[in-house]
C-alpha positions in Angstrom: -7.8 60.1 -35.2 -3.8 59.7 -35.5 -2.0 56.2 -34.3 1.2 57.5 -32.0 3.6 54.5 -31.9 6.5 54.7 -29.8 9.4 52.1 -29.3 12.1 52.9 -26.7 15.1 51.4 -27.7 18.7 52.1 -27.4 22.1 53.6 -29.6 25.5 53.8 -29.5 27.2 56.8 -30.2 30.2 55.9 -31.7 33.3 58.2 -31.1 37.4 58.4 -32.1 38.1 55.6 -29.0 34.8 55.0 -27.6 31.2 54.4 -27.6 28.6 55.7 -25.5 25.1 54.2 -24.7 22.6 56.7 -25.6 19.0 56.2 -24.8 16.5 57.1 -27.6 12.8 56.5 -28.7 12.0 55.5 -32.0 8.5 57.3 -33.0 6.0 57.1 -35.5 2.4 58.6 -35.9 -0.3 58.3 -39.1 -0.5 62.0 -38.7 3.0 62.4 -40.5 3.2 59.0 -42.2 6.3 59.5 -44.5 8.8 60.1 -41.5 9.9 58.5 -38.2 11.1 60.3 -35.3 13.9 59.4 -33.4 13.6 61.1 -30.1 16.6 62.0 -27.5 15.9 62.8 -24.1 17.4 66.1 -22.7 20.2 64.2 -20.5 21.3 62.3 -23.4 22.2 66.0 -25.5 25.1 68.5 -25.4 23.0 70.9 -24.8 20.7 69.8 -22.7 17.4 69.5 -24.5 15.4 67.0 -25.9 16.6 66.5 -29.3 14.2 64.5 -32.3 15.7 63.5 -35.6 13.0 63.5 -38.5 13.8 61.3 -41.4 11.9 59.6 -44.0 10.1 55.9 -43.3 11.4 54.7 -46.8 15.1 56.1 -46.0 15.2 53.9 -42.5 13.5 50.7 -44.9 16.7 50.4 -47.5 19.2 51.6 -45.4 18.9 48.0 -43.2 19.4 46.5 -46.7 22.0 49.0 -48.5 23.5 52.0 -47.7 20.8 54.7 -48.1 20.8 58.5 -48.0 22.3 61.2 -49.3 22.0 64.7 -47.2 21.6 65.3 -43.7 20.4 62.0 -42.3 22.1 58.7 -43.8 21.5 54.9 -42.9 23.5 51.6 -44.2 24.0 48.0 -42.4 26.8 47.3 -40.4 27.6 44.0 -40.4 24.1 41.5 -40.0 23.2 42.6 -36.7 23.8 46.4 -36.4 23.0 49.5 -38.8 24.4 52.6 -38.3 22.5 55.7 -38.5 24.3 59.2 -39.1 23.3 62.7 -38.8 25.2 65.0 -40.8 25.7 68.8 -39.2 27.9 71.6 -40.1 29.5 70.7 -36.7 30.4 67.4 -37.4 28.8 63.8 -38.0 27.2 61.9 -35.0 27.1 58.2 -35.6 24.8 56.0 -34.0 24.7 52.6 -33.7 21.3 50.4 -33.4 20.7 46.9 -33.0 19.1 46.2 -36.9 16.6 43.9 -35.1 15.1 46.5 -32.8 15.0 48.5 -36.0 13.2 46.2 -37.7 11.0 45.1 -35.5 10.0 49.2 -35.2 9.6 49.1 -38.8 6.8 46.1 -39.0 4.8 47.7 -36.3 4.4 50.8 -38.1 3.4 48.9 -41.5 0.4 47.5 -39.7 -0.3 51.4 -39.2 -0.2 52.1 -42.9 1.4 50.1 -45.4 4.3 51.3 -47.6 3.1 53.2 -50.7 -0.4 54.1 -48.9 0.6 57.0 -47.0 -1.1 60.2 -48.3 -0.8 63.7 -47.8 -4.0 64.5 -49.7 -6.0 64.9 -46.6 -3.5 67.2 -44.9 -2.8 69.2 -48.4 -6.3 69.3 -48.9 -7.3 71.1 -45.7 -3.8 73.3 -45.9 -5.5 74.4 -49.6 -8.7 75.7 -48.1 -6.9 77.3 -45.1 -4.9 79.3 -47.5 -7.9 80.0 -50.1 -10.5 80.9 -47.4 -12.4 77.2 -47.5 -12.2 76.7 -51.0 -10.4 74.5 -52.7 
């Protein structure tokens, strides 16, 4: 059975000029325990639709320290009390803002899920494996 934790929480998307409030949920489930999902509700896209951002657990963990990331998602302190969080698109770059506590706070509750350094794959892999070999691995 997977854990499903969910913290709504709330960005700002900053702009040339401006910034605009952007609600978002912050998501994380044992079932994929390397990544977090960042979840946008269709109202809060250009397009319309419900948008999630997939990232790596680790990558959110140093970027509240340091900044952290190289490729399409990339995370790094602002100041004490804010870190950004940008998503890198051949469009463009949408940065986020997000209070660092509500981040960290979303962080804790999904080490009580699984530590750091125990996720696994093995289980997942393992039945993948016998899928794709007929049940035998």
């Amino acid at each position: 059975m997977h854990v499903t934790l969910e913290q709504p929480t709330g960005a700002r998307l900053i702009t040339a000029g401006q910034e605009i409030a952007l609600p978002a949920t912050l998501r994380y489930t044992s079932g994929d325990p390397l990544a977090v999902h960042l979840d946008f509700p269709a109202h809060a896209t250009l397009d319309g639709e419900a948008a999630t951002w997939t990232f790596a657990r680790a990558l959110l963990d140093e970027g509240l320290r340091a900044p952290a990331g190289l490729g399409t998602v990339r995370v790094r302190p602002c100041g004490t009390s804010h870190t950004y969080v940008e998503f890198h698109m051949p469009e463009g770059v949408a940065r986020l803002r997000f209070v660092t506590a509500d981040l960290n706070r979303f962080l804790t509750r999904t080490y009580t899920v699984l530590e750091p350094g125990e996720e696994t794959v093995g289980a997942e892999l393992d039945r993948g494996l016998a899928t794709l070999f007929g049940g035998r691995v």
